[in-house]
C-alpha positions, -999 to +999 in steps of 0.1 A: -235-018-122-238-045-098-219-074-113-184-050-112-193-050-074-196-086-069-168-094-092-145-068-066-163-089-033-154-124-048-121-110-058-112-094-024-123-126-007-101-147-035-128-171-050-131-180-082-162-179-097-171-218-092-162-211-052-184-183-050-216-198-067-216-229-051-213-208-018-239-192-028-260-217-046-262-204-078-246-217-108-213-200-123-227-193-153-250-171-136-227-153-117-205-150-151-237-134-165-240-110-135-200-098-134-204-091-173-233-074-166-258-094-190-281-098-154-286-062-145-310-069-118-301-102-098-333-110-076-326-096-037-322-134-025-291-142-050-276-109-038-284-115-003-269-148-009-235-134-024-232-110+005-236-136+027-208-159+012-185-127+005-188-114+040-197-080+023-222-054+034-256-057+017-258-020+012-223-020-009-239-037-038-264-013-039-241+024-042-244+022-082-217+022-104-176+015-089-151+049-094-130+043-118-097+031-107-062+024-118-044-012-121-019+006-096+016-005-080+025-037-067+052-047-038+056-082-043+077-109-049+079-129-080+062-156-071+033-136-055+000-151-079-026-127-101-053-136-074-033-125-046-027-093-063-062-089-077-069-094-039-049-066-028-064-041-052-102-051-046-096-046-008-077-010-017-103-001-041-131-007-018-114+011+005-106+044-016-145+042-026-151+047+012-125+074+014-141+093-022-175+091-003-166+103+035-149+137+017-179+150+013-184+146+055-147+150+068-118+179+057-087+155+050-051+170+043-050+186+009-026+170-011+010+185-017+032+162-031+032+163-076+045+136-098+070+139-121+065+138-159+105+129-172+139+123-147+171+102-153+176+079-122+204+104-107+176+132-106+159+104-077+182+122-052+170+160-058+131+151-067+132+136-030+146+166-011+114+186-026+092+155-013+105+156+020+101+193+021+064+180+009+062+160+039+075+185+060+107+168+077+144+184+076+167+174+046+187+157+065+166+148+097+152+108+101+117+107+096+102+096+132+069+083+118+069+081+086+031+068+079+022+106+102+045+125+077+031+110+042-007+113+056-003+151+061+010+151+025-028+144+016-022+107+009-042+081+027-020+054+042-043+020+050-034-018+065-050-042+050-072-066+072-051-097+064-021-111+052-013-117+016+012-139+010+041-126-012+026-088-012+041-060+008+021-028-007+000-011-034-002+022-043-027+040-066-040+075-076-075+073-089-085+102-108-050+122-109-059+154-122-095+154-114-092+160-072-089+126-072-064+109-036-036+088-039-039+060-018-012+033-004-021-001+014+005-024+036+004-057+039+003-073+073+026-093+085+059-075+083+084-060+103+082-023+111+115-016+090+098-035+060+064-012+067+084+018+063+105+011+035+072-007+020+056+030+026+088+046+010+090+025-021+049+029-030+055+072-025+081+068-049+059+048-073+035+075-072+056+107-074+079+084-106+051+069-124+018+084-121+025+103-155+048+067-167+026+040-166+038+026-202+072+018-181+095-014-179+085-032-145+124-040-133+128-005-144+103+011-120+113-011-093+143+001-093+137+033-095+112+032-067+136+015-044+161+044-051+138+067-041+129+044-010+163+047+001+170+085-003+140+092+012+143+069+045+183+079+045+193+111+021+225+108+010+246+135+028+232+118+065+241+083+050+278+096+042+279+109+078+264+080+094+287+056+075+322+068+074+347+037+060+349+011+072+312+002+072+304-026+089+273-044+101+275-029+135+279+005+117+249-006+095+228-016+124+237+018+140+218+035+106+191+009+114+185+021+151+187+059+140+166+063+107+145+031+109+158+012+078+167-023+075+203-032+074+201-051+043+183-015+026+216+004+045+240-015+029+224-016-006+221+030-003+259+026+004+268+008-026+237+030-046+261+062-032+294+043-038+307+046-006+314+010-007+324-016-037+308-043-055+327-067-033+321-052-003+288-053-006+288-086-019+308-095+017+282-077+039+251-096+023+271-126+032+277-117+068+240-112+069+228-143+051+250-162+074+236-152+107+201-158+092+195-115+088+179-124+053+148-140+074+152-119+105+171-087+112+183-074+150+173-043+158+131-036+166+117-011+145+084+000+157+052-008+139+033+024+130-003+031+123-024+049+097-045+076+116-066+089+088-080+055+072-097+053+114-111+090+111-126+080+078-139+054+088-157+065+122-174+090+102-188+068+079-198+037+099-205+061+135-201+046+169-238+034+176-253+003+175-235-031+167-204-039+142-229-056+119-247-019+116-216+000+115-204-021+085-240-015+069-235+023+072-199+022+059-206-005+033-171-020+045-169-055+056-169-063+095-134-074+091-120-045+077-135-023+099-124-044+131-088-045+117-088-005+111-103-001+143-078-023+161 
């Protein structure tokens, strides 16, 4: 029971084994013994010790066995590494374990978006006009805040504490079917376009492919980015925001209005054919050369999670200092810092 929680510390703190013993001062083989679970009761000094060098709470190695949770959906790049993404899901799955415990304190939203069992990629456009009547915005209306709209759907939104090079989001439902709560996670570090279409894409994931794990990868991307797009900009507002000839200061116009990158504007254009091949091809140029691939104009603003904090407050309370409030929660002090901020 314990060696599956000090295998999730060392892995949301990316060590490898070798890193963590010696920080430690125990040898790797018996911290490989303890994460298989052939030590089932490590002395309090060697789990002292790995708290200590994980940064983690003592009491979260003592709350028995983990939930069960899925391997979940990645935003990355290509180049992003297994650690980094092993990373991202020990920090979510620590988190959701914090969230499965507080519902028995707090009432959160119930949960009122459904996956979707079989759909051809043109059915992308139709399955999101029933999600946004889910989250409870207008067809055709921009989504002000979308982190606010997807939380009152039941699903807990949450920014991880630090950046993780390469990664952009997660999304997972543990326990689908069983009352179990979908969960997404955003990377820091990105612009508040990025967030939101981030947000977008990992909703999609979990409306698409909950009931489609067993699913080509480029496939799914591209099916969540679809859905990314006709949710952030549905297609009857994107014909009417971008009569011909669309041009980047018509594209940066979408931007300022429905809070969606240019570069994501330009590729729901081509996805609706209102422009060619070539003409997109021409409009990723014109951004490339004025550097938009790197940096876009036009500010997007930042939103934050409100639920995760709510969660969290209940769990760790307001008395006494962070190091007790992170003993109550089980959560690390630098998670609960970075939600609090």
């Amino acid at each position: 029971m314990i060696g599956e929680r000090i295998k999730l510390a060392r892995e949301a703190r990316r060590l490898t084994q070798t890193q963590l013993a010696s920080a430690a001062n125990i040898s790797q083989g018996t911290l490989s013994d303890l994460e298989k679970g052939r030590i089932v009761q490590p002395s309090p000094n060697t789990v002292a010790a790995i708290a200590q060098a994980t940064t983690f709470p003592l009491s979260f190695f003592h709350l028995g066995p983990l939930p069960d949770f899925p391997e979940g959906n990645y935003r990355k790049l290509k180049r992003g590494t297994t650690r980094a993404a092993a990373q991202v899901r020990a920090e979510v799955r620590q988190l959701a374990e914090v969230v499965l415990r507080a519902e028995k304190l707090v009432t959160l939203p119930p949960i009122s978006i459904d996956p979707i069992k079989q759909f051809n990629i043109e059915d992308i456009e139709d399955i999101v006009d029933d999600v946004r009547e889910s989250l409870r915005v207008g067809r055709l209306d921009p989504i002000a805040n979308l982190t606010r709209a997807i939380e009152r759907s039941g699903i807990v939104v949450v920014t991880l504490a630090t950046e993780i090079e390469d990664h952009s989001g997660f999304s997972a439902w543990p326990d689908f079917g069983l009352d179990g709560r979908p969960i997404i996670a955003i990377c820091r570090g990105y612009s508040g376009d990025r967030d939101r279409f981030t947000l977008a894409h990992e909703v999609g994931h979990l409306v698409l492919h909950t009931l489609r794990m067993k699913i080509d990868h480029t496939c799914a991307e591209r099916e969540a980015n679809r859905f990314a797009g006709a949710l952030l900009l549905p297609a009857d507002a994107a014909k009417e925001a971008m009569p011909p000839p669309i041009t980047l200061r018509v594209l940066m116009a979408v931007k300022a209005k429905n809070g969606v990158s240019i570069a994501a504007a330009a590729q729901r254009a081509f996805d609706l054919g209102l422009i060619s091949d070539h003409h997109f091809v021409s409009l990723r140029k014109q951004m490339s050369t004025r550097g938009w691939n790197k940096e876009e104009p036009v500010e997007v603003a930042s939103e934050q999670p409100v639920v995760i904090k709510k969660v969290i407050r209940v769990m760790a309370g307001d008395q006494g200092s962070l190091r007790e409030q992170a003993e109550r929660a089980a959560t690390p002090q630098l998670t609960l810092r970075a939600l609090a901020s």
